[in-house]
C-alpha positions as CSV (number, residue, x, y, z in Angstrom):
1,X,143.6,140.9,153.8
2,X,141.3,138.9,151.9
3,X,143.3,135.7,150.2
4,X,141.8,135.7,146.8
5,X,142.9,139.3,146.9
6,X,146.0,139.0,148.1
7,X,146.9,136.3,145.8
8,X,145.9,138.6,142.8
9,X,147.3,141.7,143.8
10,X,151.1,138.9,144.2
11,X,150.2,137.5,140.7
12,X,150.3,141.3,139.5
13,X,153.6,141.8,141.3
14,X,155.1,139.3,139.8
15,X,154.2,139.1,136.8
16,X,154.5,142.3,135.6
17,X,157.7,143.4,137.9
18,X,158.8,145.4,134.7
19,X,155.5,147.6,134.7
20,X,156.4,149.3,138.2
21,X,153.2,151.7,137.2
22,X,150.6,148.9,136.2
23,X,151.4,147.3,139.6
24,X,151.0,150.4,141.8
25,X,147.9,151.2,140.6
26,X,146.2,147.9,140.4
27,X,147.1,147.5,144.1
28,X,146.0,151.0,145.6
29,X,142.3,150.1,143.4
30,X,141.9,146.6,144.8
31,X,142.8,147.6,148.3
32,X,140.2,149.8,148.2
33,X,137.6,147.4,147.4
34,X,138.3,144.9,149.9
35,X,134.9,145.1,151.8
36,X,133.1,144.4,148.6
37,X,135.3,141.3,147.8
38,X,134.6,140.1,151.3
39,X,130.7,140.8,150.4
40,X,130.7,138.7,147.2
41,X,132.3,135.0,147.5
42,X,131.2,134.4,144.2
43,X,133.9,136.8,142.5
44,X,136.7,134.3,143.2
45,X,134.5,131.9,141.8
46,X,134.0,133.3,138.5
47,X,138.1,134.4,139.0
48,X,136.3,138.3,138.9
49,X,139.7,139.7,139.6
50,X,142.2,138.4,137.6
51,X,139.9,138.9,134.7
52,X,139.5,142.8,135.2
53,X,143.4,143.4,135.8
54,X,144.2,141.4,132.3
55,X,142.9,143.6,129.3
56,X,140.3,142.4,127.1
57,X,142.1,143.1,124.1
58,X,145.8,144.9,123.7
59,X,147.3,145.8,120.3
60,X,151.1,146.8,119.5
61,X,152.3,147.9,116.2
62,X,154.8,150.0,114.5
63,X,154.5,153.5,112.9
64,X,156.7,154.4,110.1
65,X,157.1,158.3,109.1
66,X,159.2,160.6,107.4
67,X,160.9,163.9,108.7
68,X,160.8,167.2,106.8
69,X,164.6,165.8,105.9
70,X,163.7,162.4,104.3
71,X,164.6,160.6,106.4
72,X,162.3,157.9,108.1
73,X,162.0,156.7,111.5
74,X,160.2,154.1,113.7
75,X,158.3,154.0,117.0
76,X,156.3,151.7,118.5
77,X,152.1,152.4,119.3
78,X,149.7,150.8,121.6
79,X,146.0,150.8,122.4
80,X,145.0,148.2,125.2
81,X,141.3,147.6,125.0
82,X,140.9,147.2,128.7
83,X,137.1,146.9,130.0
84,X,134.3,146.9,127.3
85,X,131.3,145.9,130.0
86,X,129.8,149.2,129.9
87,X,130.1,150.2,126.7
88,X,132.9,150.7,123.8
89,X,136.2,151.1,125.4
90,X,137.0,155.1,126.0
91,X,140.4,156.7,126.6
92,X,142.9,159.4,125.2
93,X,146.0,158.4,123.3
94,X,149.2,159.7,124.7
95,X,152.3,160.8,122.6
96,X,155.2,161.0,124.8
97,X,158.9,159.4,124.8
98,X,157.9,157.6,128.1
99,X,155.2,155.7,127.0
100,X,155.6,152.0,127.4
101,X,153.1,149.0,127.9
102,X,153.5,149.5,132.1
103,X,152.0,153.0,131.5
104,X,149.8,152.2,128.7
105,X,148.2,149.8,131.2
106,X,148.1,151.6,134.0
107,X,145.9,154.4,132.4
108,X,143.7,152.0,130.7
109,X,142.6,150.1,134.5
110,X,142.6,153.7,135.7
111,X,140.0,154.0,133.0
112,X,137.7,151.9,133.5
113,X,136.8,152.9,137.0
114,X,137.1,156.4,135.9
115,X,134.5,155.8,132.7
116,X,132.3,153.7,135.2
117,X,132.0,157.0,137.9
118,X,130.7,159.1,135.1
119,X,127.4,157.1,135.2
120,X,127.6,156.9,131.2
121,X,127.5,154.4,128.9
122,X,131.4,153.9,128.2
123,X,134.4,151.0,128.8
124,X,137.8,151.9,129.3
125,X,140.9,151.6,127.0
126,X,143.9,153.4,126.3
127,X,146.7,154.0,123.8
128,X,149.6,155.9,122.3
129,X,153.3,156.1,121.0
130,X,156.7,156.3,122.2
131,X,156.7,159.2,119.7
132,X,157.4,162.4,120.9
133,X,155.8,165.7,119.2
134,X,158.5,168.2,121.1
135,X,160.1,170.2,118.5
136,X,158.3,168.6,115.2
137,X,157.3,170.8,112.6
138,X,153.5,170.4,111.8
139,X,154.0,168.2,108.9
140,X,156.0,165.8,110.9
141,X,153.1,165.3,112.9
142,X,150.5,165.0,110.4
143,X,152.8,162.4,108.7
144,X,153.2,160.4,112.0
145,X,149.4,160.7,112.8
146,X,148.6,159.6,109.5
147,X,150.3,156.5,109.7
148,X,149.8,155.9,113.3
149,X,146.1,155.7,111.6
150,X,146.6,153.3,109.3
151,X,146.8,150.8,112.1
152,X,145.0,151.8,114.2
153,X,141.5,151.9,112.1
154,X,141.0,148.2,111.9
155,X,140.4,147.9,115.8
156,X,138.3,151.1,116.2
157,X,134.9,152.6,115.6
158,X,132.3,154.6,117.1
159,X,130.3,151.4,118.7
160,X,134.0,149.6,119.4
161,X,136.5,151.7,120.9
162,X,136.3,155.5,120.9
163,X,140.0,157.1,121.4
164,X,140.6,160.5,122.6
165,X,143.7,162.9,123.3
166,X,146.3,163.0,126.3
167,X,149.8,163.8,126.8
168,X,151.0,165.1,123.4
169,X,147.5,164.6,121.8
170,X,145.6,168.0,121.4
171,X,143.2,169.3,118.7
172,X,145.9,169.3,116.3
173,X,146.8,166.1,116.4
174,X,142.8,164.5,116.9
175,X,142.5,166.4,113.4
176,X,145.2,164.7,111.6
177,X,143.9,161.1,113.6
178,X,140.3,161.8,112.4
179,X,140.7,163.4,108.7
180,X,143.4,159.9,107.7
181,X,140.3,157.7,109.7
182,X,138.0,159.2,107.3
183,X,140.0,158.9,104.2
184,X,140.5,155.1,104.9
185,X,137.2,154.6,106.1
186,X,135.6,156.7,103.3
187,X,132.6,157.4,105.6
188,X,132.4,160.3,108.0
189,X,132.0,158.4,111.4
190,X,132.5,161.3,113.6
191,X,132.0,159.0,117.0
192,X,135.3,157.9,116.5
193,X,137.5,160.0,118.3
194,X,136.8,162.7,120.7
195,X,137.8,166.3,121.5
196,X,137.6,167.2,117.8
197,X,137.5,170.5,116.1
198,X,134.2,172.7,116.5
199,X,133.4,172.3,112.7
200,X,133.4,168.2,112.4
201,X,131.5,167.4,115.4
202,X,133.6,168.3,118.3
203,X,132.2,169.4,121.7
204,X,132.3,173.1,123.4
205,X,134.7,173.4,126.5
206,X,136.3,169.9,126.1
207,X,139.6,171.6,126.1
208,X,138.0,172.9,129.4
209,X,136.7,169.8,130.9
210,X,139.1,168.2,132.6
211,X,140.2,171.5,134.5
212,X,136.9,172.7,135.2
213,X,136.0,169.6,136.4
214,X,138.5,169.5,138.7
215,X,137.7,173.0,140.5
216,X,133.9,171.6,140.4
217,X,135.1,169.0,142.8
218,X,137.0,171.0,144.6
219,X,134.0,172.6,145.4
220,X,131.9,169.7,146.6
221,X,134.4,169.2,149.2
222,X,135.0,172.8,150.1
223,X,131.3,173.0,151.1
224,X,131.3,169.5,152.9
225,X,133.5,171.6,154.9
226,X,131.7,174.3,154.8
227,X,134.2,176.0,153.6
228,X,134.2,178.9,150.8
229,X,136.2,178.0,147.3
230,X,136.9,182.5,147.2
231,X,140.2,183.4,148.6
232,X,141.6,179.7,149.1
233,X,146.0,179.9,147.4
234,X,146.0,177.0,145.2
235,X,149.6,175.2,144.3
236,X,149.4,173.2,140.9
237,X,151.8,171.7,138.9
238,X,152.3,172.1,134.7
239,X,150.8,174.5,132.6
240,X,149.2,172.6,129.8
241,X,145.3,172.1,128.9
242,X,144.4,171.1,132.4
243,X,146.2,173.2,134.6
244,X,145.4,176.2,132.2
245,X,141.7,175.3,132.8
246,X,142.2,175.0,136.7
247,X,143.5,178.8,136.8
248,X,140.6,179.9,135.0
249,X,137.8,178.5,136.8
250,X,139.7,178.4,140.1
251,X,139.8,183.0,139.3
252,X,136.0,182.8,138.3
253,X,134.8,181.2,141.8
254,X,137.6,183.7,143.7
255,X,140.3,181.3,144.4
256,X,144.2,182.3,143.1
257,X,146.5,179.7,141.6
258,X,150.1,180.6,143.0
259,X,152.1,178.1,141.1
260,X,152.7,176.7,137.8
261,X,155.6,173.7,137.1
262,X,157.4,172.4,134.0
263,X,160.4,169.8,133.4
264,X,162.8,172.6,133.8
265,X,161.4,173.5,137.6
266,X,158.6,175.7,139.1
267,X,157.0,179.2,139.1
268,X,155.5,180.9,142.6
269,X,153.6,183.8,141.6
270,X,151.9,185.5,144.8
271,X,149.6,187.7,142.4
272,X,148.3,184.5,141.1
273,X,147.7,182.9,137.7
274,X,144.5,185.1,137.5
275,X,144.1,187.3,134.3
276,X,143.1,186.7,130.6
277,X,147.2,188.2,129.5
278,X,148.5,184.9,131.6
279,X,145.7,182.3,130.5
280,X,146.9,183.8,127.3
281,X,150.3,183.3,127.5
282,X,150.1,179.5,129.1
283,X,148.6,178.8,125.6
284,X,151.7,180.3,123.8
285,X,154.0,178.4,126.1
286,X,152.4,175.1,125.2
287,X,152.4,175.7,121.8
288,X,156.1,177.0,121.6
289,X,156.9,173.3,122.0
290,X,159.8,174.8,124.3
291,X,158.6,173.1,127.4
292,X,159.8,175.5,129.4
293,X,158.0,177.3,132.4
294,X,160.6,180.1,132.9
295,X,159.2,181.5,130.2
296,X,156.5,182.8,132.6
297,X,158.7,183.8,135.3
298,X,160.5,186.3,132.7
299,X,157.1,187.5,131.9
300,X,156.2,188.5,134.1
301,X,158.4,189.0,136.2
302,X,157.9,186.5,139.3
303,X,160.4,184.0,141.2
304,X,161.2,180.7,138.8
305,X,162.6,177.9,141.3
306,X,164.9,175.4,138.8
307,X,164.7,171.9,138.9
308,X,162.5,171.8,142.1
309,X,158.6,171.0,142.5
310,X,155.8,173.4,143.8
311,X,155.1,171.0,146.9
312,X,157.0,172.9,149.2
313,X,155.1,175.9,149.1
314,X,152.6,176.6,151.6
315,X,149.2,176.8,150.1
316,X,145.2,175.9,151.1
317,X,145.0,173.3,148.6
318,X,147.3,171.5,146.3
319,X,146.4,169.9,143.0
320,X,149.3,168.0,140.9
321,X,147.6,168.4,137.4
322,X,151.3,167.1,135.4
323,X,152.0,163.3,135.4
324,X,152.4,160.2,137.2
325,X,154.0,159.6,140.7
326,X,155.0,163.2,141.2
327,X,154.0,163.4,144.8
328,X,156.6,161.1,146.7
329,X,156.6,160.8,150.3
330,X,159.0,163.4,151.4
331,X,157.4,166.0,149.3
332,X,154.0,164.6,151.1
333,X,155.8,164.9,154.6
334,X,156.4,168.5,153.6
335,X,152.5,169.8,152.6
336,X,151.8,168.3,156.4
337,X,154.4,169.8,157.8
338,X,152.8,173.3,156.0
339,X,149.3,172.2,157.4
340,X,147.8,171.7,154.0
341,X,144.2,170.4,154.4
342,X,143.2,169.2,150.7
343,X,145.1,167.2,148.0
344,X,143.2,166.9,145.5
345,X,144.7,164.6,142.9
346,X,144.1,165.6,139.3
347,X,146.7,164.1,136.8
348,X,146.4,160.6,136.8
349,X,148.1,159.0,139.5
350,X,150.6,161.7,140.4
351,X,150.8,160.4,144.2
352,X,153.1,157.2,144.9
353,X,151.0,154.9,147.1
354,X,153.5,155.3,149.9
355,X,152.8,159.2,149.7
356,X,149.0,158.4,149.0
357,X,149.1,156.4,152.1
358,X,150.4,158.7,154.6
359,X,148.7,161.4,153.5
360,X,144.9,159.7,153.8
361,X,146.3,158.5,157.0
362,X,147.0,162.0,158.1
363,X,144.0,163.8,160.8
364,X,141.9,166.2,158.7
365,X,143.1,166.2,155.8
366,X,141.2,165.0,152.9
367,X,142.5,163.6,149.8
368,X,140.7,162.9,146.6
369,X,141.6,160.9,144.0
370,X,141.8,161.6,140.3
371,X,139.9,158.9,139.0
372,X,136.9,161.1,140.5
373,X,138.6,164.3,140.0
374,X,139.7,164.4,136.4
375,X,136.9,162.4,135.4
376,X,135.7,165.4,134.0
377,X,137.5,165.3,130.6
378,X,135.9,162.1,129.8
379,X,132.3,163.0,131.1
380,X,132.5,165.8,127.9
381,X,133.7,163.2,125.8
382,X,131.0,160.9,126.2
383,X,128.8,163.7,125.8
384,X,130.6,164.6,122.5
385,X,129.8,161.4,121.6
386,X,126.3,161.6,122.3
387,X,126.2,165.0,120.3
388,X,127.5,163.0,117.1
389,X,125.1,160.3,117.1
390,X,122.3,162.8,117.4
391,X,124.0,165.2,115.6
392,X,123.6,167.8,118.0
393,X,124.9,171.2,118.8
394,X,125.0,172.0,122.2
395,X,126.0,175.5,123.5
396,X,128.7,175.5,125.9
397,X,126.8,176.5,128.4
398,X,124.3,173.4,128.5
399,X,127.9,171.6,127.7
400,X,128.9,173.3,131.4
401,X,126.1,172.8,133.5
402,X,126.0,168.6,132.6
403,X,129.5,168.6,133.4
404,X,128.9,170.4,137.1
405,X,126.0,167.8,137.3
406,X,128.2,165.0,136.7
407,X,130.8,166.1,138.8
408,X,128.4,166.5,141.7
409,X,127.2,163.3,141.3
410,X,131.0,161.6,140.8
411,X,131.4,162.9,144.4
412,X,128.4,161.8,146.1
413,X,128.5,158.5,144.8
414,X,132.4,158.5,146.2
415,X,131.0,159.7,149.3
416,X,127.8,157.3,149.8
417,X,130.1,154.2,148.9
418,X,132.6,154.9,151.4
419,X,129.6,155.0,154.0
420,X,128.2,152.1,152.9
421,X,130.6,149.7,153.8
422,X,131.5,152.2,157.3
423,X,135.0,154.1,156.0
424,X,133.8,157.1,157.0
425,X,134.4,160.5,154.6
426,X,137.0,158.3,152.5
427,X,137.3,159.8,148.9
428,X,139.8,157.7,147.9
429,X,138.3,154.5,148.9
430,X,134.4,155.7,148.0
431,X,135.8,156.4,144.4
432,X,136.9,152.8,143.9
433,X,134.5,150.7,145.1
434,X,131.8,153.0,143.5
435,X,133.6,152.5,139.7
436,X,134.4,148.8,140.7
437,X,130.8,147.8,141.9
438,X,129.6,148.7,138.6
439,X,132.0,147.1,136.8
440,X,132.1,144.3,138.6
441,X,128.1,143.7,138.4
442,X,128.2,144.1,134.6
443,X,131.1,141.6,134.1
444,X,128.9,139.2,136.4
445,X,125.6,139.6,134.4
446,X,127.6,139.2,131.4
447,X,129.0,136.2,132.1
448,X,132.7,134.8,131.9
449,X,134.5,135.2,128.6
């Protein structure tokens, strides 16, 4: 391996040996691009690399709020600022009891690349709170998003850093953000956070995006393959926003969605996840705050698997749509044991590299990565931003068709990278050196600070 490259990805290592997720991801990216550090000498001049994995800017504070009791409690919020060199950084906020810098940073490197495939004009950043909205009433949440807010607004804006939801962060909760941004503010600067409500400025399908995005892709490599998208079995995993989207673009094109997961285990329903009573019901479970996808199984009325994971089950394509590192190896060593043909990531990161690994390594199989495939979410963001500083309406049908575009063009640039430094029909590779190259040129041009 290249030395400058080997010495950053060991700085990384070391130094942050507590942020187990930061490392992993930072050395399946700069692995990739290895024959585009070997093309430009000059990076380790200019010390490119350890310059992109440190964040621009990272911010830590504490958030005070009250429960319906009186009673007040403390948890801790982020936003890491990561990569501005292509615009203001970009990237959702997460609310969950397992957010810590490691994954905080993580998803803001993902980011960038991510942002940078989309071809539009945005960095990459991330944030959130160790604060977890399970089982808080609405007022608990306003009160916690209000003050998360207050200090937050200092470092954000629509031409600094536009934040957006994740994990725990939905239209509710971008509501509360936004309305306590405003009052602070006192100016309505609706660029500043994305996948807001239709009536202040928010964007058609973006609860959609990310989802529909993914089957898009799907679909690029399906015809590669020239192979058709109607009556493929697809296994997910989670039944939130994105895997809800999945099912219902995935039963539009003809395909069947045979499994849904939650913490408390997985769901095989052979019928499929294919009419508007179970889209319908997803959205109750996730707003139930119960968390639990046995819920569905006693619905109706098909096989609930406890505490296990739907990567046993023998399906045409997979597509983990939950969290982080869910894929491990012996859960990859079982989809090629079932003869599964296409992973397609979709959650960020949810494939350990030692999974990742043996699976690309695996003949004719094709795995894509979700930097490309959920890239999506944050394609309609962008273009919600666009819309506010217009102040433009756009149907979601025009919303649709620019995010099928974009996705089409995610994929080709993935694909024409990979071939231009000769690794073949390599997603996973072609995805990273495509989002790095621009990156990389911009920091260059922009010189070292």
């Amino acid at each position: 391996m290249n030395a400058y490259l080997t010495s950053v990805i060991d700085n990384v290592k070391k130094k942050y040996a507590n942020q187990p997720e930061f490392v992993q991801t930072v050395e399946e990216v700069l692995t990739s691009v290895e024959p585009v550090i070997n093309a430009h000498p000059e990076y380790e001049k200019l010390d490119l690399l350890n310059r992109m994995v440190e964040p621009e800017r990272q911010f830590t504070f504490r958030v005070c709020w009250m429960d319906d009791q009186g009673n007040y409690h403390t948890n801790t919020g982020y936003r890491f600022q990561f990569n501005g060199a292509l615009g203001p950084y970009k990237g959702g906020l997460r609310f969950h009891p397992s957010v810590y810098p490691g994954i905080i940073k993580f998803l803001g490197f993902e980011q960038v690349f991510k942002n940078s495939l989309t071809g539009l004009p945005i960095g990459g950043g991330k944030g959130g709170s160790d604060f977890d909205p399970r089982g808080k009433s609405d007022a608990e949440i306003m009160r916690f998003c209000q003050s998360f807010m207050n200090a937050l607004y200092r470092y954000i804006g629509p031409d600094i850093d536009v934040p957006a939801g994740d994990i725990g962060v939905g239209g509710r909760e971008i509501g509360y953000l936004f309305g306590q941004y405003r009052r602070l503010k006192g100016s309505f600067e609706n660029g500043v956070l994305t996948g807001k409500g239709e009536t202040y400025g928010g964007s058609l399908i973006r609860p959609e995006a990310t989802g529909f995005g993914a089957v898009y892709y799907l679909t690029e490599v399906l015809n590669h393959e020239n192979d058709p998208i109607a009556g493929k079995t697809i296994a997910i995993s989670g039944f939130g926003n994105v895997s809800w989207a999945v099912c219902r673009k995935a039963t539009e094109l003809g395909a069947k969605v045979v499994t849904l997961s939650g913490p408390d285990g997985y769901i095989y329903d052979p019928d499929g996840v294919n009419t508007q009573e179970k889209f319908d019901y997803m959205v109750e479970m996730r707003a139930s705050g119960r968390d639990k996808v046995q819920d569905y199984a006693d619905k109706f009325g098909c096989q609930f698997f406890p505490g296990e994971k739907p990567w046993g089950v023998k399906a045409d394509v997979m597509m983990p749509c939950a969290t982080q590192n869910d894929v491990t190896l012996p859960w990859a060593e079982k989809m090629v044991a079932n003869g599964l043909k296409y992973y397609i990531e979709v959650a960020n990161m949810p494939t350990t590299n030692e999974a990742l690994f043996y699976l690309m390594k695996q003949p004719g199989m094709i795995v894509a990565p979700s930097k490309a495939v959920n890239a999506g979410g944050v394609a309609v963001s962008a273009l919600e931003m666009s819309q506010n500083s217009e102040r433009l309406h756009w149907t979601a049908e025009e919303v649709d068709q620019q995010l099928k575009h974009i996705m089409h063009n995610i994929y080709q640039m993935s694909v024409d990278a990979a071939a231009e430094y000769g690794l073949g029909y390599n997603l996973v590779a072609g995805a990273n050196i495509a989002g790095f190259k621009k990156v990389a040129t911009a920091m260059v041009e922009q010189g070292v600070f």
